[in-house]
mmJSON file of the N, C-alpha and C atoms, coordinates in Angstrom:
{"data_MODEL":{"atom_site":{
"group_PDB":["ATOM","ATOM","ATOM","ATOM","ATOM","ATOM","ATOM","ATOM","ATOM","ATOM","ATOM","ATOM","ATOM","ATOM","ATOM","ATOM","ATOM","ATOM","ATOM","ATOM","ATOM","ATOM","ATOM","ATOM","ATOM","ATOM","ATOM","ATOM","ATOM","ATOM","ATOM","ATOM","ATOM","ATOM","ATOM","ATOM","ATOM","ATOM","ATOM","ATOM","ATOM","ATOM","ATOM","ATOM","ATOM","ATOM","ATOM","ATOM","ATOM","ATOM","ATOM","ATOM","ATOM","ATOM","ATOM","ATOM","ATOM","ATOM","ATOM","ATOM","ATOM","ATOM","ATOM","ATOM","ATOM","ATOM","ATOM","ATOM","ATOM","ATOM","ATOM","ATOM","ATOM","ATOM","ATOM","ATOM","ATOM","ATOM","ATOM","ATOM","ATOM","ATOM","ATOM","ATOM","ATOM","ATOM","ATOM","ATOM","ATOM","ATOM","ATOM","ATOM","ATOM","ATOM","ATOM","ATOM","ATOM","ATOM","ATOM","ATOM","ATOM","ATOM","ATOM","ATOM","ATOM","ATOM","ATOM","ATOM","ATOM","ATOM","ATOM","ATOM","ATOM","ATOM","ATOM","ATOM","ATOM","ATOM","ATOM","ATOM","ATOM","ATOM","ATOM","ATOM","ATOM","ATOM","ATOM","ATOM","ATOM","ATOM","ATOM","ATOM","ATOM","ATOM","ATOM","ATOM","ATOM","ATOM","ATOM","ATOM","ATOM","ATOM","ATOM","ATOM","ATOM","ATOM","ATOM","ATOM","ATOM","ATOM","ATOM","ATOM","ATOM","ATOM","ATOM","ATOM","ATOM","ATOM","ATOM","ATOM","ATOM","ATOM","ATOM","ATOM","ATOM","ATOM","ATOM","ATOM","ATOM","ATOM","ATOM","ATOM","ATOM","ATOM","ATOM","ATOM","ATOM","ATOM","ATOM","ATOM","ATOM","ATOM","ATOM","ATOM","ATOM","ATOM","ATOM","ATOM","ATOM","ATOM","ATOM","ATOM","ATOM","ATOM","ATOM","ATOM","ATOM","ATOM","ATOM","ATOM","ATOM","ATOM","ATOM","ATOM","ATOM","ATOM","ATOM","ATOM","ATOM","ATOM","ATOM","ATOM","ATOM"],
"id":[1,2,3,4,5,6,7,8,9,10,11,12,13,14,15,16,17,18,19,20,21,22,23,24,25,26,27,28,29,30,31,32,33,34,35,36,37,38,39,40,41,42,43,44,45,46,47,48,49,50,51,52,53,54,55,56,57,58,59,60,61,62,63,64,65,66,67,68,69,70,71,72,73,74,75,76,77,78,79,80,81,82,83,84,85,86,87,88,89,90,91,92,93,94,95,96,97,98,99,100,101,102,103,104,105,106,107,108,109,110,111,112,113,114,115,116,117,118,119,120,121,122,123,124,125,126,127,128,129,130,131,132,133,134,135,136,137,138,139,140,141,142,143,144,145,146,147,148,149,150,151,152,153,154,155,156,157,158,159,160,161,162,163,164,165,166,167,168,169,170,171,172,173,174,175,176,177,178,179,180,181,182,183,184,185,186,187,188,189,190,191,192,193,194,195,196,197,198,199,200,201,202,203,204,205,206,207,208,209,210,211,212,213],
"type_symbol":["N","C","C","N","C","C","N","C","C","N","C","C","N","C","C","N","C","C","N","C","C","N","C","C","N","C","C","N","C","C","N","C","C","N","C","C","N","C","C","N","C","C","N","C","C","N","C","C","N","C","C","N","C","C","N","C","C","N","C","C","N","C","C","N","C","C","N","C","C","N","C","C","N","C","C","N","C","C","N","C","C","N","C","C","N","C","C","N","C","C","N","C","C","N","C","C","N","C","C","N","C","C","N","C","C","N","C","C","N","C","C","N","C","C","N","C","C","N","C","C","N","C","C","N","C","C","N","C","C","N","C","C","N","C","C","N","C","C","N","C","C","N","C","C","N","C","C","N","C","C","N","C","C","N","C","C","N","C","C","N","C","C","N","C","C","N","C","C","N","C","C","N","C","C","N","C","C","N","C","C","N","C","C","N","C","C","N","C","C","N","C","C","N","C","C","N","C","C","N","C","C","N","C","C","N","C","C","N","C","C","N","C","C"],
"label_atom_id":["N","CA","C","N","CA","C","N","CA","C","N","CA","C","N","CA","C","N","CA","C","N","CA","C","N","CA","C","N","CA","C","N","CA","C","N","CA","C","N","CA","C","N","CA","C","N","CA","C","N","CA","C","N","CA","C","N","CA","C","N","CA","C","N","CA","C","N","CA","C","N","CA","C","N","CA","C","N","CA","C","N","CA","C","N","CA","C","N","CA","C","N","CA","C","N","CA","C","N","CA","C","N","CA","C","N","CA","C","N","CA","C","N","CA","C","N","CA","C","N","CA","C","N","CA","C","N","CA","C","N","CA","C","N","CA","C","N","CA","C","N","CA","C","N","CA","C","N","CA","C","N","CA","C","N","CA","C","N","CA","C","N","CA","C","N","CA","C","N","CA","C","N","CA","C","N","CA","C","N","CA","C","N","CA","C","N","CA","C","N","CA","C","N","CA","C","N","CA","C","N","CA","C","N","CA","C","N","CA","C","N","CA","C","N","CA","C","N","CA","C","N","CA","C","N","CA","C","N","CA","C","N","CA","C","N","CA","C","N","CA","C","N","CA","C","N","CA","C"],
"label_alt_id":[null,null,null,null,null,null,null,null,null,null,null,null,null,null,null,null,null,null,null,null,null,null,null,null,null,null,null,null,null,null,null,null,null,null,null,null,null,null,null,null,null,null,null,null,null,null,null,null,null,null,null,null,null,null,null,null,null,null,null,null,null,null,null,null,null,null,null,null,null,null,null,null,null,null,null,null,null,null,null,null,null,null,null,null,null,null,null,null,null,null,null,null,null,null,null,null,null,null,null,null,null,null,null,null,null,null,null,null,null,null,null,null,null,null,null,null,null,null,null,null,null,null,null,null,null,null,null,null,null,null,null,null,null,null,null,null,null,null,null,null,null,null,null,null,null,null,null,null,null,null,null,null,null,null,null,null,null,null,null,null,null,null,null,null,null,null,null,null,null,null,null,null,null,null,null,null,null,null,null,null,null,null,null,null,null,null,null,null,null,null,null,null,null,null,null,null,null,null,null,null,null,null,null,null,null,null,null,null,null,null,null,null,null],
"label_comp_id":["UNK","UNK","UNK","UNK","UNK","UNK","UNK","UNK","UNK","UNK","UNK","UNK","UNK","UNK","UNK","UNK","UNK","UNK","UNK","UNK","UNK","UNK","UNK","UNK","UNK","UNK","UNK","UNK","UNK","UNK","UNK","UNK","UNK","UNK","UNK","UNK","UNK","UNK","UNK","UNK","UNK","UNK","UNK","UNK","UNK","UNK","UNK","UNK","UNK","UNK","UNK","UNK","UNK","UNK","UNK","UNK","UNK","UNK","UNK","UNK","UNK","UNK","UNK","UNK","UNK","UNK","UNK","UNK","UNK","UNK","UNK","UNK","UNK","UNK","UNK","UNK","UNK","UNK","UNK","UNK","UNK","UNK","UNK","UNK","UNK","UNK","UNK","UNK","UNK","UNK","UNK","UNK","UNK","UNK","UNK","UNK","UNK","UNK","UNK","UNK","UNK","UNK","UNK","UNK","UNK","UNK","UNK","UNK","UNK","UNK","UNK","UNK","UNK","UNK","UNK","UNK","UNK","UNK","UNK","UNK","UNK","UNK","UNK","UNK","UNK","UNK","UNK","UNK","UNK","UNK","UNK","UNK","UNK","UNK","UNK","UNK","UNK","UNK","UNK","UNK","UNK","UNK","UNK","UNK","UNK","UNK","UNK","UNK","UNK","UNK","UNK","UNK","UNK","UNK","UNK","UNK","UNK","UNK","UNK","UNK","UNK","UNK","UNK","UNK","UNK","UNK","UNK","UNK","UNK","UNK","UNK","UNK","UNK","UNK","UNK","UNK","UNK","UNK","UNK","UNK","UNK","UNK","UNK","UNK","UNK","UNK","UNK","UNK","UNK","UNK","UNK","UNK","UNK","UNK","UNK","UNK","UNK","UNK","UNK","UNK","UNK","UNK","UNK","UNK","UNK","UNK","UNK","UNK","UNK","UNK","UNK","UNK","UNK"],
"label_asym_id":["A","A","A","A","A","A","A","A","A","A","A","A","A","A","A","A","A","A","A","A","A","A","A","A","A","A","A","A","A","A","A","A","A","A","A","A","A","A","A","A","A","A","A","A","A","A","A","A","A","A","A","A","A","A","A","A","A","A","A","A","A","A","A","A","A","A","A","A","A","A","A","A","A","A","A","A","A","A","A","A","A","A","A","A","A","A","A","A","A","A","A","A","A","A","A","A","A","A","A","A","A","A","A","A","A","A","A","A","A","A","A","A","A","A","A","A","A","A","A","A","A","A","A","A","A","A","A","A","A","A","A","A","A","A","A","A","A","A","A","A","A","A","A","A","A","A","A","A","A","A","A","A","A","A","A","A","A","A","A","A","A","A","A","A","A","A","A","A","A","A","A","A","A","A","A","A","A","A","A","A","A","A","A","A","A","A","A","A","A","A","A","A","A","A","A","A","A","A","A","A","A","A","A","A","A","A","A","A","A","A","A","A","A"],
"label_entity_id":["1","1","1","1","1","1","1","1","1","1","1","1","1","1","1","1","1","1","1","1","1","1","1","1","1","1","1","1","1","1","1","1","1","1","1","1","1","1","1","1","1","1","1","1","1","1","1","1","1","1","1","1","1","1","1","1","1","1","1","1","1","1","1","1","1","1","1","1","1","1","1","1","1","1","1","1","1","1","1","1","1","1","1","1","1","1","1","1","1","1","1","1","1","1","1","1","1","1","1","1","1","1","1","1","1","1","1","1","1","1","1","1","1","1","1","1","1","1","1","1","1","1","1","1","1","1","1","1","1","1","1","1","1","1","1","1","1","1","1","1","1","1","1","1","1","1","1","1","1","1","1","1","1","1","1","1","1","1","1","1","1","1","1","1","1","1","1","1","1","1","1","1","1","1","1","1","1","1","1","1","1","1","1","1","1","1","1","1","1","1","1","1","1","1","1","1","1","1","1","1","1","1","1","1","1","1","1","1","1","1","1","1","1"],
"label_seq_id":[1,1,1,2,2,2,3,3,3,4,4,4,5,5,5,6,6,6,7,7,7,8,8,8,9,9,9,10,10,10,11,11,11,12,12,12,13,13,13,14,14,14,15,15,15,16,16,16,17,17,17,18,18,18,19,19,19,20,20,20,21,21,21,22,22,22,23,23,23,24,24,24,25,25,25,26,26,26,27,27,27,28,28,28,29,29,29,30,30,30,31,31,31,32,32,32,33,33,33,34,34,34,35,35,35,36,36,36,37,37,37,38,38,38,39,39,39,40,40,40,41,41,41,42,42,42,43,43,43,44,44,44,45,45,45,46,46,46,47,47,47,48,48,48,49,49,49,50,50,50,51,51,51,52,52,52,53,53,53,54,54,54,55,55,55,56,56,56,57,57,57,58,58,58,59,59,59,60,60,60,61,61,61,62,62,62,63,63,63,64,64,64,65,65,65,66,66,66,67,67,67,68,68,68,69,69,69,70,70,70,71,71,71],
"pdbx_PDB_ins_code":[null,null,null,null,null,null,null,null,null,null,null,null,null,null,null,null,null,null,null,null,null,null,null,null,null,null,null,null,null,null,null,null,null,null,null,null,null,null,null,null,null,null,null,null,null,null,null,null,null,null,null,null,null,null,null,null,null,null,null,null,null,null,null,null,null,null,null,null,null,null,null,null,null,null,null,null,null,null,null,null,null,null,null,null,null,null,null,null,null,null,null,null,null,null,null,null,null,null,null,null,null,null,null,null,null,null,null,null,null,null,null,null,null,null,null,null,null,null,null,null,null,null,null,null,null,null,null,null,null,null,null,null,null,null,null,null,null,null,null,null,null,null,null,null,null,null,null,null,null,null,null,null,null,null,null,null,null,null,null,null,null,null,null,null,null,null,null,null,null,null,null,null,null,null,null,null,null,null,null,null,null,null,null,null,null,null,null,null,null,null,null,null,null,null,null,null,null,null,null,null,null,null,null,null,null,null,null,null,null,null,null,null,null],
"Cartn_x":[141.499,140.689,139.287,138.82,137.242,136.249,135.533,133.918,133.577,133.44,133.65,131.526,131.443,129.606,129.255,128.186,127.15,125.864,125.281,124.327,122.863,121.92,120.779,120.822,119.806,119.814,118.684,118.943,118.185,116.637,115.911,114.512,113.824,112.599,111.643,111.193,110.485,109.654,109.058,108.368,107.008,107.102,108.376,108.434,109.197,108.808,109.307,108.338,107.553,106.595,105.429,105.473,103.658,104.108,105.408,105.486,105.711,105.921,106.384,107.4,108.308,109.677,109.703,109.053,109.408,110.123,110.889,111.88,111.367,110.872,110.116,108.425,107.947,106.473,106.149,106.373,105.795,105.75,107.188,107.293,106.059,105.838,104.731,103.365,103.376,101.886,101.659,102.499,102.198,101.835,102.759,102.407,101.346,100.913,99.513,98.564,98.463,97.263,97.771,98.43,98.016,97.767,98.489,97.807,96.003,95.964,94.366,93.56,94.155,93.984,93.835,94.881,95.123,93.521,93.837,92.521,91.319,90.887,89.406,89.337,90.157,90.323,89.978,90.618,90.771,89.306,89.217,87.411,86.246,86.566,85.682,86.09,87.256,87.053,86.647,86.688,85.334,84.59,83.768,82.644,82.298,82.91,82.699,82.172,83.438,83.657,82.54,82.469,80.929,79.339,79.733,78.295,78.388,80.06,79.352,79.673,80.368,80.162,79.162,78.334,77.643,78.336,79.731,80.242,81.274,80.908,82.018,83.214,84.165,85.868,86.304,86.036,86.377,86.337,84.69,84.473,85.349,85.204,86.483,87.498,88.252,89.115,89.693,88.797,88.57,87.86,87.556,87.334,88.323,89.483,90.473,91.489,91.491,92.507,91.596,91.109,90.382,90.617,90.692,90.691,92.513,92.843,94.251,94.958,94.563,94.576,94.525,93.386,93.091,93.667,94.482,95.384,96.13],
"Cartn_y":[131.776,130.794,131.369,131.32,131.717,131.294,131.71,130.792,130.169,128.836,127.661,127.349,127.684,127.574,128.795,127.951,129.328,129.141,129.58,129.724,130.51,130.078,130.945,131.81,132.645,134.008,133.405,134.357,133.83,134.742,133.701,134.346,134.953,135.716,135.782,134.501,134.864,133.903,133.676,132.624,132.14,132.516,132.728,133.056,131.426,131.009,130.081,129.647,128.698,127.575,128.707,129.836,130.409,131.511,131.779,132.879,132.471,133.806,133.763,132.834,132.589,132.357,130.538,129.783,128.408,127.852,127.312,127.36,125.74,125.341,124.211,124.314,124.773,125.201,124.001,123.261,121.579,121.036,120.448,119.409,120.009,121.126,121.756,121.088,121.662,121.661,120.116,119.045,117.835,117.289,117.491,117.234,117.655,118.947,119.275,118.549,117.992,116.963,116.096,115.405,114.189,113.877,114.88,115.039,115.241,115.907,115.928,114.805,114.136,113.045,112.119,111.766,110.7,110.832,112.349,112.448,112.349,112.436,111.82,110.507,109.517,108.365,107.952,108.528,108.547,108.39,109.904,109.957,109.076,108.168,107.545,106.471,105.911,104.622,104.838,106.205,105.776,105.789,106.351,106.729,104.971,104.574,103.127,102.122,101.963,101.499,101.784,102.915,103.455,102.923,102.602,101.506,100.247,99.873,98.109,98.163,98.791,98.405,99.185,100.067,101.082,101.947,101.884,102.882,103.849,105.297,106.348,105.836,106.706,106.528,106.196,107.269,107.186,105.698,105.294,103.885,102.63,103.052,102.234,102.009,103.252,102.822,102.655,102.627,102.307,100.396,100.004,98.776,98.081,98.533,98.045,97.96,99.099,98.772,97.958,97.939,96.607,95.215,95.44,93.606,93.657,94.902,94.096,94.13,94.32,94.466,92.493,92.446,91.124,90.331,90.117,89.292,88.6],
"Cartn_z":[82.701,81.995,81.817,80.755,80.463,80.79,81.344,81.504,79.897,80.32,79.512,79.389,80.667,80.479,80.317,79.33,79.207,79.685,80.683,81.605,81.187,81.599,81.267,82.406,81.42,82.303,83.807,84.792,85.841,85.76,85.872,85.884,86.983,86.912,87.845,88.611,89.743,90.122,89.28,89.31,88.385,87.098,86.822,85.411,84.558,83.374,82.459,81.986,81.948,81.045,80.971,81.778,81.914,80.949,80.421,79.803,78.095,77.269,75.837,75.573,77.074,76.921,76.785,76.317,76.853,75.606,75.708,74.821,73.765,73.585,72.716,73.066,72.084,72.178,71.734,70.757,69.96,70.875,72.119,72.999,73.711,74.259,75.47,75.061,73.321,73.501,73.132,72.143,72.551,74.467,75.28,76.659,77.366,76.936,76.876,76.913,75.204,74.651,75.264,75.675,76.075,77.197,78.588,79.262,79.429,78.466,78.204,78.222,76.96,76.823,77.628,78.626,79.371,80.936,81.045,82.226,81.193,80.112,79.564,79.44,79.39,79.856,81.214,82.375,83.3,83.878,83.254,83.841,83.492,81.662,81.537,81.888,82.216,82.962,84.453,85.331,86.694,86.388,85.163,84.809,84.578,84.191,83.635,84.814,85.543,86.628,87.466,87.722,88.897,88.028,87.162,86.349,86.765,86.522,86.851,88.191,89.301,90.309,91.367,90.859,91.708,92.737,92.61,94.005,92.718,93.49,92.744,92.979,92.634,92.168,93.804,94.836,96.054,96.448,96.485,96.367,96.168,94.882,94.177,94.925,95.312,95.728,96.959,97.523,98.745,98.815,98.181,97.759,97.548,96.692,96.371,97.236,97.788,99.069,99.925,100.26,101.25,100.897,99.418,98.643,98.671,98.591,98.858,100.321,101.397,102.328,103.307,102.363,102.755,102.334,100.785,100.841,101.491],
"occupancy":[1.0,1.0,1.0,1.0,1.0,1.0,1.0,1.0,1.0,1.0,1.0,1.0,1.0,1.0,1.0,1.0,1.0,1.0,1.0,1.0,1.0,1.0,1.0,1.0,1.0,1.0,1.0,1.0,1.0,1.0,1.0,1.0,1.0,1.0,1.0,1.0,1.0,1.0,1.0,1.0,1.0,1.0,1.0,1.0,1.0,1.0,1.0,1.0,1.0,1.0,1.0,1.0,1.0,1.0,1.0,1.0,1.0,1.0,1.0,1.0,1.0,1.0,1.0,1.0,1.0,1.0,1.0,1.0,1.0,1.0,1.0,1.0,1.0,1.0,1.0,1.0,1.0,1.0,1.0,1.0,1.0,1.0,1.0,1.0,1.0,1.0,1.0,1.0,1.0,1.0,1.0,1.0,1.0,1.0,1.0,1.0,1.0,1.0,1.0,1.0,1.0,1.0,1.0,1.0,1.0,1.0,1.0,1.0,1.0,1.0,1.0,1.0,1.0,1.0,1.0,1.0,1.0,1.0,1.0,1.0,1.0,1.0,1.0,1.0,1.0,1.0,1.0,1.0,1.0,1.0,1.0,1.0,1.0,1.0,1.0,1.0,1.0,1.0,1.0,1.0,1.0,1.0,1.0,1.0,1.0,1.0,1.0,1.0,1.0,1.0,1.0,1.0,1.0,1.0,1.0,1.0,1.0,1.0,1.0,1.0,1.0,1.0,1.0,1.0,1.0,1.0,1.0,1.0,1.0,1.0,1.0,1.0,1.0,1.0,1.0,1.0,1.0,1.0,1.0,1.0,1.0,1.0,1.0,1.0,1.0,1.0,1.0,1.0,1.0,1.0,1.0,1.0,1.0,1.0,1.0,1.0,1.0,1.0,1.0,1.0,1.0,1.0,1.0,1.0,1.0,1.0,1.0,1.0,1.0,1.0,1.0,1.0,1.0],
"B_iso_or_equiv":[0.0,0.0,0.0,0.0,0.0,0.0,0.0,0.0,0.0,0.0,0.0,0.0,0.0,0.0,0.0,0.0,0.0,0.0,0.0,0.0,0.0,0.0,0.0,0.0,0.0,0.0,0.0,0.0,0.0,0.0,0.0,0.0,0.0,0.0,0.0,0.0,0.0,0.0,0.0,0.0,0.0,0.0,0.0,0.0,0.0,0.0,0.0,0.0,0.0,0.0,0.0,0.0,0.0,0.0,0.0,0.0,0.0,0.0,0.0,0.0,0.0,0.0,0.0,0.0,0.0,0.0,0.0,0.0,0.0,0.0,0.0,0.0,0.0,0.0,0.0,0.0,0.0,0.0,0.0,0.0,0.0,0.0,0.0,0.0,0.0,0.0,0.0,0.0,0.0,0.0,0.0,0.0,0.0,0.0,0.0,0.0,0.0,0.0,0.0,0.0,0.0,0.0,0.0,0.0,0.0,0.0,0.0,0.0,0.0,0.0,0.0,0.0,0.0,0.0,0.0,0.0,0.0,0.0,0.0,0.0,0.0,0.0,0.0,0.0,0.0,0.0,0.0,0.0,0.0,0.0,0.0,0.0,0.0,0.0,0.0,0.0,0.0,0.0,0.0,0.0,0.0,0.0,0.0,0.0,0.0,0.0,0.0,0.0,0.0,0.0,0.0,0.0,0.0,0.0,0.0,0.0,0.0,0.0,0.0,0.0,0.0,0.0,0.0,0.0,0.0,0.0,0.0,0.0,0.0,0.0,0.0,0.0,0.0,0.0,0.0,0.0,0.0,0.0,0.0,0.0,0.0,0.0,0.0,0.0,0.0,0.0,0.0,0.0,0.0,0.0,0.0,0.0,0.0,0.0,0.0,0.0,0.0,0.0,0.0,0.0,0.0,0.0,0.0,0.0,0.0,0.0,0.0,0.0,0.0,0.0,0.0,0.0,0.0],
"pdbx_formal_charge":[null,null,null,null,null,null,null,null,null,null,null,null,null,null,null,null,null,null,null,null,null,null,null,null,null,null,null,null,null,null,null,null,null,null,null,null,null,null,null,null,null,null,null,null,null,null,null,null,null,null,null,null,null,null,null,null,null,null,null,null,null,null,null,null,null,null,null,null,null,null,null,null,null,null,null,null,null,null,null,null,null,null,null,null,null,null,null,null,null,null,null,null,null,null,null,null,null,null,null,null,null,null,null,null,null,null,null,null,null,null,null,null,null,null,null,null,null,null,null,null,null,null,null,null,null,null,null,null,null,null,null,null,null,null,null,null,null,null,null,null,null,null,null,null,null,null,null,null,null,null,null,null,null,null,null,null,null,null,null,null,null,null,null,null,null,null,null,null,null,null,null,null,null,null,null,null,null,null,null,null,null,null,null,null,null,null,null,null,null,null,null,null,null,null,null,null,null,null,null,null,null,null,null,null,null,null,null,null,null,null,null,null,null],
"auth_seq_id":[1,1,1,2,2,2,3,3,3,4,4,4,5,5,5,6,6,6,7,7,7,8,8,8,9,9,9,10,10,10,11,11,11,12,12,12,13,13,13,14,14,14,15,15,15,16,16,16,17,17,17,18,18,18,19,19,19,20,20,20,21,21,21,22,22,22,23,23,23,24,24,24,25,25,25,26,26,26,27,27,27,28,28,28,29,29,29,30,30,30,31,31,31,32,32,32,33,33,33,34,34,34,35,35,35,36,36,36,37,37,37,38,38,38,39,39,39,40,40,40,41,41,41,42,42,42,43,43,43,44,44,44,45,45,45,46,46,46,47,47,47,48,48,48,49,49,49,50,50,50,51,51,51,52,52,52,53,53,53,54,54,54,55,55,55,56,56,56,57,57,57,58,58,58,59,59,59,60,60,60,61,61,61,62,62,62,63,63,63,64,64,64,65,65,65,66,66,66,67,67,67,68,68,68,69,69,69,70,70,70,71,71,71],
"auth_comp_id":["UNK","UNK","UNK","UNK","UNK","UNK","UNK","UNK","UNK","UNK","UNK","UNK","UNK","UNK","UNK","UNK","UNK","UNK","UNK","UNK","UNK","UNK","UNK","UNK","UNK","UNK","UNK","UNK","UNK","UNK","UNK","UNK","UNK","UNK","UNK","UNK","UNK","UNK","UNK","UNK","UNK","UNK","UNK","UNK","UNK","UNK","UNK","UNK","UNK","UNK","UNK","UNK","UNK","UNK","UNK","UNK","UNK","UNK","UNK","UNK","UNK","UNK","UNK","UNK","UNK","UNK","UNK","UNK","UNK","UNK","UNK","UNK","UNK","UNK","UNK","UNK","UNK","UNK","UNK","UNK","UNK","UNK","UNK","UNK","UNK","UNK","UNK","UNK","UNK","UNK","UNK","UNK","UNK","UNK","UNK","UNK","UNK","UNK","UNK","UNK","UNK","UNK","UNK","UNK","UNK","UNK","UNK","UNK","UNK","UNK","UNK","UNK","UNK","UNK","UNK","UNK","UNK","UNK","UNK","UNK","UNK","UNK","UNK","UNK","UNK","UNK","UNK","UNK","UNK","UNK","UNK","UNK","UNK","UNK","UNK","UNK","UNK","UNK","UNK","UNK","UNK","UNK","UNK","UNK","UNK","UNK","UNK","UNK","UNK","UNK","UNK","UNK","UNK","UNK","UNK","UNK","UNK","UNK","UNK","UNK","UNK","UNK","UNK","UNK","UNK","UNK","UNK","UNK","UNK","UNK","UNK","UNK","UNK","UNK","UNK","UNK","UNK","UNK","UNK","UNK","UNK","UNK","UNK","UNK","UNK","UNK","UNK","UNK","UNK","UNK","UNK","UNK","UNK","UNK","UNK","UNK","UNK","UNK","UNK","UNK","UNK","UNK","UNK","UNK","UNK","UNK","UNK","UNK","UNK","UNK","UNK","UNK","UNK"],
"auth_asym_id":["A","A","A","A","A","A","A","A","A","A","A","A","A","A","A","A","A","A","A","A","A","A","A","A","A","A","A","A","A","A","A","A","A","A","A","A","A","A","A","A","A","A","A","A","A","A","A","A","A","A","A","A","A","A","A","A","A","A","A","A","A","A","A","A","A","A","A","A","A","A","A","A","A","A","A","A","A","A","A","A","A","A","A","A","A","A","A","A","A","A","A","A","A","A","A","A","A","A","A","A","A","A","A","A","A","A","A","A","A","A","A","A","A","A","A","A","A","A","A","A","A","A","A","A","A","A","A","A","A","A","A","A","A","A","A","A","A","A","A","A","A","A","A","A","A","A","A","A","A","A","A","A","A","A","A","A","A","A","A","A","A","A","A","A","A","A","A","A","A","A","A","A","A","A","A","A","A","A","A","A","A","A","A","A","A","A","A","A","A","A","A","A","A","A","A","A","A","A","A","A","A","A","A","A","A","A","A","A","A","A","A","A","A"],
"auth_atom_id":["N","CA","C","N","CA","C","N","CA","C","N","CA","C","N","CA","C","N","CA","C","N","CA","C","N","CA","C","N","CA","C","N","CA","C","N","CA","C","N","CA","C","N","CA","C","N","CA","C","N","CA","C","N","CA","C","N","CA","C","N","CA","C","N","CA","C","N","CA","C","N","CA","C","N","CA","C","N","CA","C","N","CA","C","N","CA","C","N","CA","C","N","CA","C","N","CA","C","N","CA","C","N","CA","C","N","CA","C","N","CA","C","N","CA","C","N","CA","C","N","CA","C","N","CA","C","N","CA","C","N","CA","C","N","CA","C","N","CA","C","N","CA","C","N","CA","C","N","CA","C","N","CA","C","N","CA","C","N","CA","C","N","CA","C","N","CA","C","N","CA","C","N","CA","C","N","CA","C","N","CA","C","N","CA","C","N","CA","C","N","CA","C","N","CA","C","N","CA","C","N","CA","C","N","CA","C","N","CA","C","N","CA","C","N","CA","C","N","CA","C","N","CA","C","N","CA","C","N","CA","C","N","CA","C","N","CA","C","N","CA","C","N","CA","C","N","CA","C"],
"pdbx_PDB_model_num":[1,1,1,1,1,1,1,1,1,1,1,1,1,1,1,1,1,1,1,1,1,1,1,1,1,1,1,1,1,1,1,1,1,1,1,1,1,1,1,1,1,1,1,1,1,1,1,1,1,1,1,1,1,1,1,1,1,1,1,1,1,1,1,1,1,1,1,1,1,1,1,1,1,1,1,1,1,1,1,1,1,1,1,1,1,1,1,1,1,1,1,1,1,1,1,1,1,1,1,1,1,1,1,1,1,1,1,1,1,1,1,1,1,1,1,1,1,1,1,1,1,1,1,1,1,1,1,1,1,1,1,1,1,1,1,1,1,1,1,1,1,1,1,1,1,1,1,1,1,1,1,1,1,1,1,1,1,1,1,1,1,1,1,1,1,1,1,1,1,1,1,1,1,1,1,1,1,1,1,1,1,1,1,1,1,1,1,1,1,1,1,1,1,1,1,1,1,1,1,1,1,1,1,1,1,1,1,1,1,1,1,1,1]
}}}
């Protein structure tokens, strides 16, 4: 009986997404941007947050677990 699968070849260490080889460059580099995306958000809502409440992100959230703690 024949090998019925066909298998990728086995790579290096640390070899796949960091190399030439990634096999959908569109899907990558969309996940990219929006990753991007999603942490400039990220950052301007502590940035936000550390205005109206005067405490950095740590702060924050360290606040928050306290308020839900007390529930």
């Amino acid at each position: 009986m024949p090998n019925q699968f066909q298998y990728e070849p086995i790579e290096k260490f640390g070899e796949g997404l960091t190399t030439r080889r990634p096999w959908n460059n569109k899907a990558l580099a969309a996940v990219e941007l929006l990753n991007g995306r999603v942490a400039m958000v990220g950052f301007a809502a502590a940035l936000i947050g550390e205005l109206v409440s005067g405490r950095g992100p740590a702060g924050q959230v360290l606040s928050l677990v306290s308020w839900y703690l007390q529930l």
